[in-house]
N, CA, C and O atoms as a MOPAC input file, in Angstrom:
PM7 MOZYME 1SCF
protein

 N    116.42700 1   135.54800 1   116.78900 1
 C    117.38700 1   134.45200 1   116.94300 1
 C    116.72600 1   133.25500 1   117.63100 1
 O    116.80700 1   132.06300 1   117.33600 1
 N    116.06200 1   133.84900 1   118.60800 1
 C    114.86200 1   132.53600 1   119.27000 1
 C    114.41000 1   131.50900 1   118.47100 1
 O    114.53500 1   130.28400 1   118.47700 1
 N    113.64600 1   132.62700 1   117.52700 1
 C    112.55500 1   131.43400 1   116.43200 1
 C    113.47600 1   130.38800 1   115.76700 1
 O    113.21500 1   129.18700 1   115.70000 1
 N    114.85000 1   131.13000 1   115.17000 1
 C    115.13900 1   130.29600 1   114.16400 1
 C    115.84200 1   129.02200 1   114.75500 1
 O    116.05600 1   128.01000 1   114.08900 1
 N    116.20400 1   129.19100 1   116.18000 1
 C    116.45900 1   128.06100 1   117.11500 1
 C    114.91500 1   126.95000 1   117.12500 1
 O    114.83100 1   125.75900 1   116.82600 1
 N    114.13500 1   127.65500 1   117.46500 1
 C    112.94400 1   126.70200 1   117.53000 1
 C    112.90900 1   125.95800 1   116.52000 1
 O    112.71300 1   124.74600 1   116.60200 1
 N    113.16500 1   126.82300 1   115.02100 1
 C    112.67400 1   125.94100 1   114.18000 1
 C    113.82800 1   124.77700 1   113.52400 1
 O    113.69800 1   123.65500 1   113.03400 1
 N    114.86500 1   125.57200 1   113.76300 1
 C    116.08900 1   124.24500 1   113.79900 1
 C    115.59500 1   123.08800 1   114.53600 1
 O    115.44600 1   122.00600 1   113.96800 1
 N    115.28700 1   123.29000 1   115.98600 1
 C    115.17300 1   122.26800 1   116.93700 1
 C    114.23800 1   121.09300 1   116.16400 1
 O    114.50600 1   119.92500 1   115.88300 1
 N    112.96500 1   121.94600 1   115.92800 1
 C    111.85900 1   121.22600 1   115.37000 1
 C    112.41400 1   120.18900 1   114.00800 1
 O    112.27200 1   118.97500 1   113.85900 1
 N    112.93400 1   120.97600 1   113.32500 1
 C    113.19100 1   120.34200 1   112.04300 1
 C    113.80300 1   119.25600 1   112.50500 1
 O    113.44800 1   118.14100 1   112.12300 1
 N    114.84400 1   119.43900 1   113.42200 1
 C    115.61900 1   118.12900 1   113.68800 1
 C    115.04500 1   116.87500 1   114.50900 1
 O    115.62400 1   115.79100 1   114.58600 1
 N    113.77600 1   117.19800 1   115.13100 1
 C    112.92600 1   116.20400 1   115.82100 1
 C    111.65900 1   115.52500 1   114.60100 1
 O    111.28900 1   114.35500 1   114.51400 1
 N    111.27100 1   116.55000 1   113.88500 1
 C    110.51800 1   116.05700 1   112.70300 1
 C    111.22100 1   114.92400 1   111.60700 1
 O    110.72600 1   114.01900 1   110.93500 1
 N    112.53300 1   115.40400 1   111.76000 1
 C    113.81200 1   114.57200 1   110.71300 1
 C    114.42900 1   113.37400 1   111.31700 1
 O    114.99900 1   112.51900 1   110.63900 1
 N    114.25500 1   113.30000 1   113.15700 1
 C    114.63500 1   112.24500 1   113.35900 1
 C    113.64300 1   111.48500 1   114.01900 1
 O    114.12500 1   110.74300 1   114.87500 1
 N    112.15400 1   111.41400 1   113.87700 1
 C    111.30600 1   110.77400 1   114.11100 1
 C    111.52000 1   110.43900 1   113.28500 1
 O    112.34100 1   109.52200 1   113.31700 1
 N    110.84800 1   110.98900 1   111.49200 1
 C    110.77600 1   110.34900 1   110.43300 1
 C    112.10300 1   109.18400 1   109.94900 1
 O    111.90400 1   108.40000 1   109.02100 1
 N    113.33200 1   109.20700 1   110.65200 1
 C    114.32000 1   108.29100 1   110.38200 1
 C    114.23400 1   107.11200 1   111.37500 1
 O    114.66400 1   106.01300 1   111.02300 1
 N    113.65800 1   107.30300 1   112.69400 1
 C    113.61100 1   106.29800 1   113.39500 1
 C    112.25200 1   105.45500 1   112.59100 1
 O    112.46800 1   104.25100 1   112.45400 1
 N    110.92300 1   105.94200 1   112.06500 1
 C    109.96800 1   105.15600 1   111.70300 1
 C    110.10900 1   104.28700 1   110.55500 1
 O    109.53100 1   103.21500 1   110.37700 1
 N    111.31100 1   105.12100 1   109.45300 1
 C    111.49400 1   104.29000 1   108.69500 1
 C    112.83000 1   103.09000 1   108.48200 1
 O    113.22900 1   102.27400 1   107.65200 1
 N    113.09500 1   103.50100 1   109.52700 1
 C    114.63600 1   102.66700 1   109.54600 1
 C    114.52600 1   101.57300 1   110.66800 1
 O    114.36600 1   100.38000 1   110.40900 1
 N    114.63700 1   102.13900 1   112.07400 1
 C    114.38300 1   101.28000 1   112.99600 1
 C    112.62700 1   101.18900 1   113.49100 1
 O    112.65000 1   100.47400 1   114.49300 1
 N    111.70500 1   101.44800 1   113.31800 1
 C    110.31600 1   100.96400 1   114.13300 1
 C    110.27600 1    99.66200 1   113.23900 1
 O    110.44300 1    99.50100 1   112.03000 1
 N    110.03000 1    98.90900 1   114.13700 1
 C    109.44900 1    97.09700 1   113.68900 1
 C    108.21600 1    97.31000 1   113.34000 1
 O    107.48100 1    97.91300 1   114.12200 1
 N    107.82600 1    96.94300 1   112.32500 1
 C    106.51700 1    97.15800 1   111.11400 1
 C    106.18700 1    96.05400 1   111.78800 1
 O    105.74300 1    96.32800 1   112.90300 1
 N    106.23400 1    94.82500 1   111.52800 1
 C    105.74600 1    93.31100 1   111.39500 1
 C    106.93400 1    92.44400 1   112.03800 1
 O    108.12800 1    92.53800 1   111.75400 1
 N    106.27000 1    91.47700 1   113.07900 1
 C    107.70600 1    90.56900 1   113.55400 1
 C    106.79500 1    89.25200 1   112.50300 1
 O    105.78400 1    89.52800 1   111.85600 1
 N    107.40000 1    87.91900 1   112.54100 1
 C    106.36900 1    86.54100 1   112.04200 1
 C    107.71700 1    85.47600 1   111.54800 1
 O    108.93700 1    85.63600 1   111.50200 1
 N    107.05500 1    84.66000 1   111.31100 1
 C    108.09000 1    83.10400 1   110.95800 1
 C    107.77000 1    82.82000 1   109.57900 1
 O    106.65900 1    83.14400 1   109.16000 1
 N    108.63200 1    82.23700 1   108.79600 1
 C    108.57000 1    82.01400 1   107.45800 1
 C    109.32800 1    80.99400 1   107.44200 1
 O    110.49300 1    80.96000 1   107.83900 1
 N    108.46300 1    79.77700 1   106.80500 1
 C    108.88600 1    78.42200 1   106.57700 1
 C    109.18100 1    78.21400 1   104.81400 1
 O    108.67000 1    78.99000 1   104.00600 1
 N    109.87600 1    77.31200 1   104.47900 1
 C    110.38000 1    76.93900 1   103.29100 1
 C    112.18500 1    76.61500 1   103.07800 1
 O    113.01600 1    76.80600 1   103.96600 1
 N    112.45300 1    76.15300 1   101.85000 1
 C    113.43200 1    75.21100 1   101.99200 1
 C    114.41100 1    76.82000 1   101.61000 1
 O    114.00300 1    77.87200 1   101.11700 1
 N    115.74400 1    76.44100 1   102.06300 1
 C    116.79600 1    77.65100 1   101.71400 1
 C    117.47700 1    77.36100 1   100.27800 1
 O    117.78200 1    76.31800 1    99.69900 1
 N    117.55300 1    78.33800 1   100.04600 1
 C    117.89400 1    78.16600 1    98.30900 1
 C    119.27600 1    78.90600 1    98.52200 1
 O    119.99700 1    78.42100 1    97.65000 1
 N    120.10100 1    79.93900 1    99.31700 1
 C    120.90700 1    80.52700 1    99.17300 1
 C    121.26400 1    81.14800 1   100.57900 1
 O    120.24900 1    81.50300 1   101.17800 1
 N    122.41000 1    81.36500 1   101.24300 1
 C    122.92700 1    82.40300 1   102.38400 1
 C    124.24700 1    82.70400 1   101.52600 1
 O    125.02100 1    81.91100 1   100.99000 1
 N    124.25500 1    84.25700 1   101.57200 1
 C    125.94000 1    84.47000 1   101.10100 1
 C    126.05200 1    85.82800 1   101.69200 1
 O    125.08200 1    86.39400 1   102.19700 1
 N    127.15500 1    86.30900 1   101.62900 1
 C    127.66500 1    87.22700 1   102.38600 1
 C    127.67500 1    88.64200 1   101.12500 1
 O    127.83900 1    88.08000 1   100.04200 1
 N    127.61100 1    89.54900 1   100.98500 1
 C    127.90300 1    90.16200 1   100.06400 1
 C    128.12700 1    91.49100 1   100.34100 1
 O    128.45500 1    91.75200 1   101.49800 1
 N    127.99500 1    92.66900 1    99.30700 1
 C    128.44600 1    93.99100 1    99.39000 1
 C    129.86200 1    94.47400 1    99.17500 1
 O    130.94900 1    93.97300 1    99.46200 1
 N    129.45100 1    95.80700 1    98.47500 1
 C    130.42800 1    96.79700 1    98.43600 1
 C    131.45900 1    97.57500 1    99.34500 1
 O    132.68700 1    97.57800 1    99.26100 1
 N    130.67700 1    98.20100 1   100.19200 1
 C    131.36300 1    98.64800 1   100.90000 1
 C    131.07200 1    97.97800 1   102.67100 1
 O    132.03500 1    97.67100 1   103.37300 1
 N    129.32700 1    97.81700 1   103.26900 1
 C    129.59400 1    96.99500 1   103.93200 1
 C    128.80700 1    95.31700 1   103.52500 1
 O    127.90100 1    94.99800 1   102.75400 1
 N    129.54000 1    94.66700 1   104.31900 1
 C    129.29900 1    93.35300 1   103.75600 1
 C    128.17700 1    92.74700 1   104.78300 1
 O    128.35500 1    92.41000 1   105.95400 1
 N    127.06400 1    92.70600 1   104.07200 1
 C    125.83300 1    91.79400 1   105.02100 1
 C    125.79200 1    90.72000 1   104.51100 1
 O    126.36200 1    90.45300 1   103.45400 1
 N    124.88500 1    89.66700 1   105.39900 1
 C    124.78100 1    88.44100 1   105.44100 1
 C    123.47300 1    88.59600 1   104.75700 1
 O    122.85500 1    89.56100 1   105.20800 1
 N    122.69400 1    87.79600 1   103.57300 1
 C    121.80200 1    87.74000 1   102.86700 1
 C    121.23500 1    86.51100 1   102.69100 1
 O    121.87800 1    85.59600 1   103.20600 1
 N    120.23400 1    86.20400 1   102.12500 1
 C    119.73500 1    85.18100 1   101.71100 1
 C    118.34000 1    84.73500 1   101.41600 1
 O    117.51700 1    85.63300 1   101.59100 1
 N    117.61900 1    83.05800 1   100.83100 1
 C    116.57200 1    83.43600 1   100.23100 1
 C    116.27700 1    82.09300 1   100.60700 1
 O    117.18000 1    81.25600 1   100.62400 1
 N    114.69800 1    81.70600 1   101.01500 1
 C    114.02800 1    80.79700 1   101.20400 1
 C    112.95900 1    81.01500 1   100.30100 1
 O    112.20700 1    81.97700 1   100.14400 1
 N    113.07800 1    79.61200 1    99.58600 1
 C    111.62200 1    78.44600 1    98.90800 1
 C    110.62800 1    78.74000 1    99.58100 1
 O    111.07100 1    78.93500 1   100.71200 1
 N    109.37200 1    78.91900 1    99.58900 1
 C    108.20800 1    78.65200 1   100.24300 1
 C    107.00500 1    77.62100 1    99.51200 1
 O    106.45700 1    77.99900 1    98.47700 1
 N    106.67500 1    76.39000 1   100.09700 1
 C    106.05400 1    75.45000 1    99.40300 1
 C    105.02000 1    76.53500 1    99.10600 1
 O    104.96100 1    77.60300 1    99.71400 1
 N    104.01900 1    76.07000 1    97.87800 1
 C    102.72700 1    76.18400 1    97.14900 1
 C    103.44200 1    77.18700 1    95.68900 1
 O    104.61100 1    77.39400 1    95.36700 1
 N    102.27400 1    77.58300 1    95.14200 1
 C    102.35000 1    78.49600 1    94.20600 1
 C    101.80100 1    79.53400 1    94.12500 1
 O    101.23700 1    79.68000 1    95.20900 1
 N    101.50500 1    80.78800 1    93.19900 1
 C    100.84100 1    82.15800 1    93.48800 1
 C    100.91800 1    82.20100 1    91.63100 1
 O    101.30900 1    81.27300 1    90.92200 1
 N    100.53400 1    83.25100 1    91.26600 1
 C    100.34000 1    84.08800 1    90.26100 1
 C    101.28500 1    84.64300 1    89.70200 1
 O    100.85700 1    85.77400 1    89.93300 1
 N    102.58300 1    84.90700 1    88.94200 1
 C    103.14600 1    85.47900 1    88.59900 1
 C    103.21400 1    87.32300 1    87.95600 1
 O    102.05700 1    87.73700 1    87.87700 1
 N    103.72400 1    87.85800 1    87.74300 1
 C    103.64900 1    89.48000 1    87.11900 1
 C    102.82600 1    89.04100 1    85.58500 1
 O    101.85200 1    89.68800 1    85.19900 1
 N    103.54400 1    87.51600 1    84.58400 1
 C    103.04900 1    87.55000 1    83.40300 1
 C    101.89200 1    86.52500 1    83.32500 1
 O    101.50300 1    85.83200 1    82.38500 1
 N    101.38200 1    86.66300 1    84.84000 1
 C    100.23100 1    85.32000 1    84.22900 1
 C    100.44800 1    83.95900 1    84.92000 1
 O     99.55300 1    83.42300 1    85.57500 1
 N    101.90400 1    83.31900 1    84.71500 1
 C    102.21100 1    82.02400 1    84.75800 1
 C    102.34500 1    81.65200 1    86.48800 1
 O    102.27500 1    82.54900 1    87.32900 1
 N    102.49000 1    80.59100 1    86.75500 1
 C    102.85000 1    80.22100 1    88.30300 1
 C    104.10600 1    80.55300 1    88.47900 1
 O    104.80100 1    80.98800 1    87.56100 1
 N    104.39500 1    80.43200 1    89.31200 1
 C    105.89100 1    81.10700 1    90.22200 1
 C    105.62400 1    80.69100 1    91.90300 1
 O    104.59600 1    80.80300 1    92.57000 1
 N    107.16300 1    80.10300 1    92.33600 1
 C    106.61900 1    80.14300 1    94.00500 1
 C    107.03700 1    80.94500 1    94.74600 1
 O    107.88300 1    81.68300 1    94.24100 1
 N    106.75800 1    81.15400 1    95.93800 1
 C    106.70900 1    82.06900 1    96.69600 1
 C    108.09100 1    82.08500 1    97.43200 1
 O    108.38400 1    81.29200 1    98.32700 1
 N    108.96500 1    83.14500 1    96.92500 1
 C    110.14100 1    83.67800 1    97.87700 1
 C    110.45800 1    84.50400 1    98.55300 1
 O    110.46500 1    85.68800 1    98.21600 1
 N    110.82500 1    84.03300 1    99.76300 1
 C    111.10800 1    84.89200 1   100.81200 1
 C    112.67300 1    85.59900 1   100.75000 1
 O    113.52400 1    85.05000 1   101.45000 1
 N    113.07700 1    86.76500 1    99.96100 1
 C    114.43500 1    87.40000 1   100.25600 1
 C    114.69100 1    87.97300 1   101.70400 1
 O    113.74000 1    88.52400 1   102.25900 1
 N    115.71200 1    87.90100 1   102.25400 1
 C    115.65400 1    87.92800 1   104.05800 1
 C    117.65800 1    88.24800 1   104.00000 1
 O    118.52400 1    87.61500 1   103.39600 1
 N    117.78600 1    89.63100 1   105.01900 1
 C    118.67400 1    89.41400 1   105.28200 1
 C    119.31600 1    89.00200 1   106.76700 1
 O    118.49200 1    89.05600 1   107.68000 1
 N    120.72800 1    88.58100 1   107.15700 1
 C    120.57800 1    88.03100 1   108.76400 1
 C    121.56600 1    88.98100 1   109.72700 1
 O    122.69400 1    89.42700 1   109.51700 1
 N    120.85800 1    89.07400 1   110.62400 1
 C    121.30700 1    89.68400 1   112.03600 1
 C    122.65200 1    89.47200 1   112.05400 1
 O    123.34000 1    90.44200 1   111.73800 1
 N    123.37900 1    88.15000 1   112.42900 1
 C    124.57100 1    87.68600 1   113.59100 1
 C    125.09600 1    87.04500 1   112.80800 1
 O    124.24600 1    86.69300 1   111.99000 1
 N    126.35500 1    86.54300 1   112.48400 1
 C    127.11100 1    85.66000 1   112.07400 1
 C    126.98100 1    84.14900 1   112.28900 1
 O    127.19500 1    83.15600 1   111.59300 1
 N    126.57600 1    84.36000 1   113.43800 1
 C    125.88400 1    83.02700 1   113.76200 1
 C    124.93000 1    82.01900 1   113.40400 1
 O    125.11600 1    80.80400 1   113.34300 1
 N    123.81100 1    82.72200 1   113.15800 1
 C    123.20200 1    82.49300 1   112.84500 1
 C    123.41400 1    81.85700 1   110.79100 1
 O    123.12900 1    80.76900 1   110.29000 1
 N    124.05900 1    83.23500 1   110.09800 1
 C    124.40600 1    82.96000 1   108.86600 1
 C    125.20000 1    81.38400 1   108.77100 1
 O    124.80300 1    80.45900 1   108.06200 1
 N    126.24500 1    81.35400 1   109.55000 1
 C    127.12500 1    80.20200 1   109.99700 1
 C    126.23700 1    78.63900 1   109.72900 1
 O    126.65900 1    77.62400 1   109.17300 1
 N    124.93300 1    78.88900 1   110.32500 1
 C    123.94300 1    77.96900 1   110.38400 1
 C    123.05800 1    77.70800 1   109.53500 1
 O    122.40900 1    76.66200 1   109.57100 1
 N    122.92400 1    78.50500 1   108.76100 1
 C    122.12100 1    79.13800 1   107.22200 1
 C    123.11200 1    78.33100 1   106.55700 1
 O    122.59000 1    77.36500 1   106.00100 1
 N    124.39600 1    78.39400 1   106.41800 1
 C    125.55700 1    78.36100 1   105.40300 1
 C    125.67600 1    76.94900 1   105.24400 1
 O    125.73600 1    76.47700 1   104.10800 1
 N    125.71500 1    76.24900 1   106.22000 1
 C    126.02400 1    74.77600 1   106.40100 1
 C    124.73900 1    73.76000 1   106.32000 1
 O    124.86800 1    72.54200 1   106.44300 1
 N    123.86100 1    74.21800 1   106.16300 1
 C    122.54500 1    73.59300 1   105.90400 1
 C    121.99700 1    74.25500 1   104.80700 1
 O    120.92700 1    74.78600 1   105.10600 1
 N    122.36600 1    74.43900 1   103.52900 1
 C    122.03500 1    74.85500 1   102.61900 1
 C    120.78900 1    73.54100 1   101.51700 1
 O    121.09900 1    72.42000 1   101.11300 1
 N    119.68800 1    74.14200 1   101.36800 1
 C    118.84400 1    73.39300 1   101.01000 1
 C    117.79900 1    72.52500 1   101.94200 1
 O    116.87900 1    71.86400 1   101.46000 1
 N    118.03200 1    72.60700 1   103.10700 1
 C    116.91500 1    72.10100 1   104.34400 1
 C    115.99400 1    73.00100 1   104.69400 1
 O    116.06600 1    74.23000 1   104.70500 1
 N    115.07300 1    72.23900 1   104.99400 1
 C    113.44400 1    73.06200 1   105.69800 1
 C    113.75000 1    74.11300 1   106.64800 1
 O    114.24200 1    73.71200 1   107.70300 1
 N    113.57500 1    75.37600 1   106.52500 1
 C    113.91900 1    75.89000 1   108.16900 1
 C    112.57200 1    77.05600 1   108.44300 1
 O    112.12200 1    77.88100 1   107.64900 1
 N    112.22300 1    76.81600 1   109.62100 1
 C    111.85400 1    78.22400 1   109.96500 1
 C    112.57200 1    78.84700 1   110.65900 1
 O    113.24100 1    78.42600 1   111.60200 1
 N    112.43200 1    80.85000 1   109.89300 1
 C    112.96900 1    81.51100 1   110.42200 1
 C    112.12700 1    82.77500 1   110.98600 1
 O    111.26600 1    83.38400 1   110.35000 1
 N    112.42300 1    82.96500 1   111.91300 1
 C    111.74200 1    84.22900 1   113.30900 1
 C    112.33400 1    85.91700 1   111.93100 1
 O    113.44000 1    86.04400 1   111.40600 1
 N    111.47000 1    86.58500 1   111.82300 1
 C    112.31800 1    88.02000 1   110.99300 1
 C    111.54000 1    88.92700 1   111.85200 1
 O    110.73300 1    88.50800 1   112.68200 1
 N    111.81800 1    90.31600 1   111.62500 1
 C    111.06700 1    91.36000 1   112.00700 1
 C    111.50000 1    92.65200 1   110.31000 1
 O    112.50200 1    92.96100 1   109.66600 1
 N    109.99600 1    92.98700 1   110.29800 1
 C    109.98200 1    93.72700 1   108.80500 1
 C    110.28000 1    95.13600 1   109.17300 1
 O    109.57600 1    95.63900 1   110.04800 1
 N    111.37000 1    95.95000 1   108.54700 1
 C    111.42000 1    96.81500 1   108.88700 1
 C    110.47600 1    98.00800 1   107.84000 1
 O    109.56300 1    97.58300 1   107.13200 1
 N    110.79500 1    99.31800 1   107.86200 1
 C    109.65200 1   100.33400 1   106.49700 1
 C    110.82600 1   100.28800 1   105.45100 1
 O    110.49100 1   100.64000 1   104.32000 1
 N    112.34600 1    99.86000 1   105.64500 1
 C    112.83300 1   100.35200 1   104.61000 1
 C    114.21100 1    99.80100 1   105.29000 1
 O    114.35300 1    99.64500 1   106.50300 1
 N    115.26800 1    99.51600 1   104.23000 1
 C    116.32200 1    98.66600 1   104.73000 1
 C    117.79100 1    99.80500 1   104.53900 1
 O    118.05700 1   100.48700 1   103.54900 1
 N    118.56200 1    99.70400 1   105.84200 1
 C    119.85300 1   100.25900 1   105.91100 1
 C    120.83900 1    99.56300 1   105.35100 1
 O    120.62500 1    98.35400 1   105.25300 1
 N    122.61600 1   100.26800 1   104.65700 1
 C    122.96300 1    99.40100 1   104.14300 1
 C    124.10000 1    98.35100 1   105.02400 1
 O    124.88700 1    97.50500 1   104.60000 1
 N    123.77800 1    98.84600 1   106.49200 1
 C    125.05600 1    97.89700 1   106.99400 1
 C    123.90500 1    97.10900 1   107.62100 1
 O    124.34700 1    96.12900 1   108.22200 1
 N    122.93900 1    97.18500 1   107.66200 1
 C    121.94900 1    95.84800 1   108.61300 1
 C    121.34100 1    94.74200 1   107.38200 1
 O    120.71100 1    93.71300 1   107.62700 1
 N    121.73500 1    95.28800 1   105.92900 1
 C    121.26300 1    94.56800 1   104.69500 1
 C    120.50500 1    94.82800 1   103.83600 1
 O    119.56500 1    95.52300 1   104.22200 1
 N    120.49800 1    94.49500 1   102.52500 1
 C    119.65400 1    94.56800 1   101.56300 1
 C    118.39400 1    94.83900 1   101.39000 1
 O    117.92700 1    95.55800 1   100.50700 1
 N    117.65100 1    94.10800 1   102.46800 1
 C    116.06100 1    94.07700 1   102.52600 1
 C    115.31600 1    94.75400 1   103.83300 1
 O    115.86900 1    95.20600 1   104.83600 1
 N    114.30400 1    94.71400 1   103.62400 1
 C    113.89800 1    95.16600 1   104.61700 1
 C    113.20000 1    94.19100 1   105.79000 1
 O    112.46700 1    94.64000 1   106.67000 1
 N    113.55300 1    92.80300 1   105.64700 1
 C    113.33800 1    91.70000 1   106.07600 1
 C    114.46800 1    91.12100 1   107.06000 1
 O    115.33900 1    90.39300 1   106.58400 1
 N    114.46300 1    91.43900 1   108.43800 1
 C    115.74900 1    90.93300 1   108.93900 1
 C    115.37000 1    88.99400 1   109.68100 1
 O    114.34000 1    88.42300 1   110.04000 1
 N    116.71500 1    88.62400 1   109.60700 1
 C    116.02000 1    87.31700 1   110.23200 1
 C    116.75500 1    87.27600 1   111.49400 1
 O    117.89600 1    86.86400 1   111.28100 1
 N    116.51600 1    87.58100 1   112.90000 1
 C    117.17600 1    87.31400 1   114.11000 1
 C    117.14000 1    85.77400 1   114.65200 1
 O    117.84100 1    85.33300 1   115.56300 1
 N    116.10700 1    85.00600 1   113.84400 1
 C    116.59800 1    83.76900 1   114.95400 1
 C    116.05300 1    82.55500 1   114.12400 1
 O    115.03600 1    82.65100 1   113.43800 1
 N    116.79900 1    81.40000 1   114.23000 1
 C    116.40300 1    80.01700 1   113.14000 1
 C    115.51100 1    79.27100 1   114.43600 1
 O    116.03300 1    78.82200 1   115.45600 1
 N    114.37300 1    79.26300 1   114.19300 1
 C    113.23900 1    78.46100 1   114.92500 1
 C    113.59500 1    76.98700 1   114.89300 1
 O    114.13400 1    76.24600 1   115.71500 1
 N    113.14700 1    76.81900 1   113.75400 1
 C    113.09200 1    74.97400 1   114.04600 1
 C    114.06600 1    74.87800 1   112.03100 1
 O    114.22500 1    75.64600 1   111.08200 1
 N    114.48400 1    73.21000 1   112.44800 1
 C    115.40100 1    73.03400 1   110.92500 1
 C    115.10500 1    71.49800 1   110.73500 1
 O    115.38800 1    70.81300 1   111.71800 1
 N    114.61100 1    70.86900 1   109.69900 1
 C    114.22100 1    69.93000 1   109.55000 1
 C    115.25700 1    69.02400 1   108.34600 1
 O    114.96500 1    67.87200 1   108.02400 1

């Protein structure tokens, strides 16, 4: 009866490391500049705050052709979205932290944005 306690225990520390690394450990924090193309609110059952920034230059596309660089990002606070929402189409940088993999009540991506740096 011992062991199979141990190995319950274990399983459940092996199962909730592996959920904290991929859900909550911060991979990458950094700022991402470019113009906002979109903030909207969305979802099924819970509703996150979403959205997508322009990034000046160009890159390579999947078929070859140019394409620019977008940042999909979802947001922390209402507040913040609030501020996203009403400045739709202006320069902004935004502060994110990358998570390994995205939950569905913190949002879509695995890109969160906690804070609007500077807005031009």
């Amino acid at each position: 009866m011992k062991k199979i306690w141990i190995i319950v225990i274990a399983v459940v520390l092996v199962l909730g490391g592996f959920m904290w690394y991929k859900f909550f450990f911060v991979f990458a924090e950094g700022v991402k500049s470019g113009y906002l193309n979109y903030a909207n609110k969305k979802g099924y059952i819970f509703k996150t705050y979403e959205g997508k920034l322009i990034q000046e230059g160009f890159g390579r596309g999947k078929t070859g052709g140019l394409t620019s660089y977008e940042f999909e990002f979802s947001v922390e606070s209402e507040d913040i979205f609030k501020q996203l929402e009403e400045n739709s189409g202006k320069q902004f940088d935004l502060h994110y932290k990358e998570y390994n993999g995205a939950i569905p009540w913190r949002g879509n991506t695995k890109y969160v944005v906690d804070k609007v740096v500077n807005m031009k």
